[in-house]
C-alpha distance (Angstrom), angle and dihedral (degrees) to the residues before:
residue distance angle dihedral
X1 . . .
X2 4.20 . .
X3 3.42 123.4 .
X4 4.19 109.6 -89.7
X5 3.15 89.1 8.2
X6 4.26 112.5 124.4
X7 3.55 113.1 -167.6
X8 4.01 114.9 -141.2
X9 3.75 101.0 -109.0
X10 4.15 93.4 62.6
X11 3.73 79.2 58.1
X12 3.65 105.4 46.7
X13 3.70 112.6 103.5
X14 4.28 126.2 -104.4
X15 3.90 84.8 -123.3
X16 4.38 108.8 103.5
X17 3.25 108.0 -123.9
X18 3.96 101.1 -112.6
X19 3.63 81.9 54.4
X20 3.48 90.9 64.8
X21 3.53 101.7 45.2
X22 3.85 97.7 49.9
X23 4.18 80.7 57.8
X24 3.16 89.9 50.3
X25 3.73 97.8 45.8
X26 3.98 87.2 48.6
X27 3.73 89.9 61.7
X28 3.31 100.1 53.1
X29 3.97 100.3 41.3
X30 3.88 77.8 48.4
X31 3.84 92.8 59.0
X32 3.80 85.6 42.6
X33 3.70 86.2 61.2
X34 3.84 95.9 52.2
X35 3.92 86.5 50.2
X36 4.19 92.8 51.4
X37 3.91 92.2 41.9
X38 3.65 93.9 56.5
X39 3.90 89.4 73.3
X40 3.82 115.4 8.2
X41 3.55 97.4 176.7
X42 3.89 92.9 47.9
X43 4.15 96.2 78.1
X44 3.35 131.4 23.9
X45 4.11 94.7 -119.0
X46 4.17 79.7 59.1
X47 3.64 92.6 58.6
X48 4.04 94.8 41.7
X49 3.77 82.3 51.2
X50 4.77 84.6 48.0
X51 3.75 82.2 54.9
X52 3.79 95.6 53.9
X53 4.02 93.2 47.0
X54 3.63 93.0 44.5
X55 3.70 87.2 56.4
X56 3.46 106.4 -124.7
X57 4.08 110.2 175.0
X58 3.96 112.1 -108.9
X59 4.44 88.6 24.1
X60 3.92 102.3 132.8
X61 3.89 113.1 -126.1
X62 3.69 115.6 -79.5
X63 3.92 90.1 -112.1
X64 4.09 89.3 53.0
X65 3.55 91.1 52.5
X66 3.43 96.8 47.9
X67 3.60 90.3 48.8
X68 3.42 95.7 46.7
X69 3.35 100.9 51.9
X70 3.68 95.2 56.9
X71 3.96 95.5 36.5
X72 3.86 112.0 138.8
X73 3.97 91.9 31.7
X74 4.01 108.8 123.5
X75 3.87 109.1 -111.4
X76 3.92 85.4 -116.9
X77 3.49 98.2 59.8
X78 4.21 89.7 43.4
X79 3.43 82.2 56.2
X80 3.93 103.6 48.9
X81 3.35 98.4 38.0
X82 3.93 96.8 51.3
X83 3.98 83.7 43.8
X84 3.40 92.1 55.1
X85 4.38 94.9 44.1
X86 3.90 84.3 47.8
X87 3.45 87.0 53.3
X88 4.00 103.3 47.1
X89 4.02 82.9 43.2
X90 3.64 105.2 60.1
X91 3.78 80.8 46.1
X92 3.44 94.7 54.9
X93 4.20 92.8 43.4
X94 3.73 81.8 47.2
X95 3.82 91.9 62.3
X96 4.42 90.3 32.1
X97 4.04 118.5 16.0
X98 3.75 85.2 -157.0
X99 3.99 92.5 47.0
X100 4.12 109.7 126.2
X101 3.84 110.3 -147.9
X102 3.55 85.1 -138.0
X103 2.95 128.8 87.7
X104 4.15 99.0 47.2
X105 3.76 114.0 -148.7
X106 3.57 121.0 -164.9
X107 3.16 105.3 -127.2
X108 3.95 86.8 52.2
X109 3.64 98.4 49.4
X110 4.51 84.7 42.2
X111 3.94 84.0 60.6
X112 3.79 97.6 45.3
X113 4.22 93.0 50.1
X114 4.05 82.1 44.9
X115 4.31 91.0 46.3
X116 3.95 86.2 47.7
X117 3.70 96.4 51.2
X118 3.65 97.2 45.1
């Protein structure tokens, strides 16, 4: 090997890769979760997720709700999509503490596009 030079595998981290992953998945069915529980009666995942906290018997967990609702979704687009929600809500709390991100208006969502291009 050159001098300075450092090939990829001394830099590759100790955790396995499915390791990894699942973390990765965790934290962005976790920001999912956020997103739902902002409004629970505003989708119909939110109010699977009501049943669950108000403990009705055979209700999955919150977390396997979430997670099976958006099973089969690539960890990328969890990920983008929740960044961008995140995003539009703390723009809409910004304007209303009490705002919900759900439900979406149009002329809400028209202003936000317009706010980010300005």
């Amino acid at each position: 090997e050159a001098q300075g030079r450092i090939s990829w595998s001394k830099k590759a981290s100790l955790i396995p890769w499915p390791v990894a992953q699942n973390r990765a998945l965790a934290r962005a069915l976790e920001s999912w979760r956020l997103i739902l529980m902002d409004n629970l009666d505003a989708s119909l995942v939110g109010r699977q997720i009501l049943k669950s906290l108000q403990g009705l018997e055979g209700a999955p967990s919150v977390e396997q709700t979430v997670a099976d609702a958006l099973a089969g979704k690539s960890l990328s687009t969890l990920r983008a999509r929740a960044s961008s929600l995140m995003a539009f809500g703390r723009w809409k709390k910004s304007l209303d503490p009490q705002a919900t991100i759900f439900p979406i208006l149009e002329d809400q969502a028209y202003a936000y596009v317009r706010e980010l291009r300005e």
